[in-house]
N, C-alpha and C positions, 0 to 999 in steps of 0.2 A: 504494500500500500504506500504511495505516494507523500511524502509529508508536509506534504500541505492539499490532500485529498480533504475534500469538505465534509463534515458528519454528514447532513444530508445531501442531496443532490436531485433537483425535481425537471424533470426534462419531460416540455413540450406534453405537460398534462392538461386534457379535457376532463372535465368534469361533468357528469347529466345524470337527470331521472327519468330513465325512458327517451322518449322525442325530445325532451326540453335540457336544452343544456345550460348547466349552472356557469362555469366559465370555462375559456379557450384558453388551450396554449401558455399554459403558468409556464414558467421559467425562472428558478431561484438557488439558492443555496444556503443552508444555512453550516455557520465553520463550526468548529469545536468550542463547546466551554461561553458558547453568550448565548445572551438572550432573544428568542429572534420573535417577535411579535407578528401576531396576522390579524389583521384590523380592514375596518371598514365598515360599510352604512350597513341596516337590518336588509336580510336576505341576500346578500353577496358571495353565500358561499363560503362561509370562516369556520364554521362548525364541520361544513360538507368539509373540508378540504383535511381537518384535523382526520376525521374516518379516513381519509386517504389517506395520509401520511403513516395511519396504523393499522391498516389494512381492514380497516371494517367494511371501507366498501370499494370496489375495485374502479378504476380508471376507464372515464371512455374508450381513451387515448393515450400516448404517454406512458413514462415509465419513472419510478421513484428508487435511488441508490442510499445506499446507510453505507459509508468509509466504502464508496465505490463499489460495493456488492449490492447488483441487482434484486432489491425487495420484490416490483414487481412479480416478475418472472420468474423468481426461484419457486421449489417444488415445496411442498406441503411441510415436510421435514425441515428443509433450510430455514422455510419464512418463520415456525413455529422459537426456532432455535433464535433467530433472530430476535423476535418478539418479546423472548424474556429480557432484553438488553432496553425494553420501554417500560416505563412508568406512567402512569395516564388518572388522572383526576378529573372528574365530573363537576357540573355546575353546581349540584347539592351535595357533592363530595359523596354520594351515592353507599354509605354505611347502612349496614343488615342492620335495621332495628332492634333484632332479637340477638345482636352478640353485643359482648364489651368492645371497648376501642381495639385491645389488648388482640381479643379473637378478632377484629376485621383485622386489622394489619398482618395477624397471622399467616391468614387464608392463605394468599399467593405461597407460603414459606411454606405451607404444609403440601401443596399441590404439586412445587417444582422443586424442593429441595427433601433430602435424607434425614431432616433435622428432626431429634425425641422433641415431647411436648416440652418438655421444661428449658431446651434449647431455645424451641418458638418463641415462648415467651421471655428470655431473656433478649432476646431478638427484636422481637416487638417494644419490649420497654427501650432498649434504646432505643430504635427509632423514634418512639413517642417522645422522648427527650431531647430530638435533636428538632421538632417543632413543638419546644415549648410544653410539653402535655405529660411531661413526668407527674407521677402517681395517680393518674388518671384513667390507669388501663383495668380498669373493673369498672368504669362508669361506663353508661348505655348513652346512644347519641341523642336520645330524649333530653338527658341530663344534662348535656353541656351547650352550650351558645352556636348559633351559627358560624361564628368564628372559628371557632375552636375541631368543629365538626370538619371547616375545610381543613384546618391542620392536621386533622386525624388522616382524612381522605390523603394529605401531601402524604404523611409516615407512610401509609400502605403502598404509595405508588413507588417509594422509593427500600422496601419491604428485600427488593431481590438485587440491591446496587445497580440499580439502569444505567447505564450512560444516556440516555436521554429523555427526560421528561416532556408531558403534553399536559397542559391546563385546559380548561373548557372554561373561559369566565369564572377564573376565581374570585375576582370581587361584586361578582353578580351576587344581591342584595344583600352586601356586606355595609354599613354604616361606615364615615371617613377614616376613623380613629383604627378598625378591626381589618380596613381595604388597605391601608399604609403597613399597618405591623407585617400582613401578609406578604404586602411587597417586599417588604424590611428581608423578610424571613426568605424571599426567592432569591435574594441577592447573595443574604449571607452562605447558604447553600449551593447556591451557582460559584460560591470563591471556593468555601469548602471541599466540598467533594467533586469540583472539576466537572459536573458534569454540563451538559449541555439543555436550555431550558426551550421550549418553543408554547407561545400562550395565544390563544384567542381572546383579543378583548376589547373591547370598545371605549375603554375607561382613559380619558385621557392623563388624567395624574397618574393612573399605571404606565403607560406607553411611555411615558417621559422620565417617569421612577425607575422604571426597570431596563426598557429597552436598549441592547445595543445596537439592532437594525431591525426593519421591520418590512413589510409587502401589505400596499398597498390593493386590494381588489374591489373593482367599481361595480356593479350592480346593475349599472345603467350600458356600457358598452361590453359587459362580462367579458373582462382583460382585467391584464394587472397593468396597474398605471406605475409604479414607481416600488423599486426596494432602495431600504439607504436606512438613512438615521434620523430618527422621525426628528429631530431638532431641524435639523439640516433639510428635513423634505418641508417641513412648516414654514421655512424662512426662504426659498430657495425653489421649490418644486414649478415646473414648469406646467402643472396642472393645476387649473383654480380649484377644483372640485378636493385634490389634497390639500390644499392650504386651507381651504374652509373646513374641512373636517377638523385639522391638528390646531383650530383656530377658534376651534365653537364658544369655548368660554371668553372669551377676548369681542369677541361678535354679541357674544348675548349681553355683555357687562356693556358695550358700546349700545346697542339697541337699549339698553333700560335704560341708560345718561341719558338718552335723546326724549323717551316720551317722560323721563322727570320733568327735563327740561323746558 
């Protein structure tokens, strides 16, 4: 492998459901060890595109490389082996109601690894530890905050050492104070453990708190209009439609001076 081969690699991906296609011809990279955000307006495709990236759902078109090994295309066995090297978190952080924190985070460790029970759960406590949720691993996710339920959902993704994590809207309907710690918490872990983060999310104090590059997809011309560094595509982007997006709070603070005024 190449050393400066990108973690991911997405080449000439369509996207559809059926007849209808979500978008054409992505083209990106994301490298090792940053953060790479995928943004844009409701219904452009962010979520569809995370399924692709982890193979939940397959490509019109196109093909998707991890350190230059063909994901799409590899056989049943390969992608499977691959798969365990992802870590993937849902929008509600997606915990079994009926276990403790302790058994979600488990689960993956009991299914893909050799480990006795009382390994699991030494296992699981530290991960719970390393998002904040030490002594916490006998509470049910009824019990604790929304917060804290995404940082459970982070420990489990990160349960089998991934080198690459996927968020789904982790600060979907998180409050300012609980959406910041979270970010706090993807950074501190993107130093630590080296690994590589990729997030959906619409949240502009995320994008700008975490991001080290991000892609751009429009909804309206279903393309990607711009990868880069979302500072740098706000200030800089040769597409209106990207500066008004990375701009929206600056825009609505300017529209309510005006009808005070």
């Amino acid at each position: 492998m190449a050393q400066d081969e990108p973690k991911i690699r997405v080449e000439h991906l369509d996207m559809a459901y059926g007849s209808f296609t979500v978008m054409n011809d992505l083209n990106f990279e994301v490298n090792k060890g940053e953060v790479f955000i995928i943004m844009g307006g409701s219904g452009c495709g962010k979520s569809t595109l995370l399924k692709h990236l982890i193979g939940i759902k397959e490509p019109a078109r196109g093909e998707i490389f991890y350190d230059g090994k063909n994901f799409t295309s590899a056989d049943d066995d390969v992608k499977k082996d691959m798969l365990k090297g992802f870590g993937v978190t849902y929008q509600g952080g997606a915990l079994w109601s009926s276990m403790t924190l302790a058994e979600n985070v488990g689960l993956p460790l009991g299914e893909y690894t050799n480990l006795k029970p009382k390994e699991i759960r030494e296992v699981a406590s530290y991960k719970l530890s390393l998002v904040g949720l030490r002594g916490f691993e006998d509470f049910y996710p009824s019990e604790i905050s929304g917060g804290m339920c995404k940082r459970a959902g982070l420990a489990r993704a990160m349960a089998l050492d991934p080198d690459v994590l996927f968020f789904d809207e982790p600060s979907a309907g998180l409050d300012p104070i609980s959406s910041r710690l979270l970010d706090d918490l993807i950074l501190e872990l993107r130093d630590s453990l080296g690994a590589t983060f990729v997030v959906v999310t619409h949240e502009l104090a995320s994008i700008f708190a975490i991001a080290d590059r991000a892609i751009f997809l429009d909804a309206k011309t279903r393309y990607q209009l711009e990868v880069g560094n979302p500072v740098q595509m706000r200030d800089h982007s040769e597409f209106e439609t990207v500066r008004n997006f990375l701009m929206r709070g600056e825009l609505a603070d300017a529209s309510a001076a005006t009808d005070i005024g």
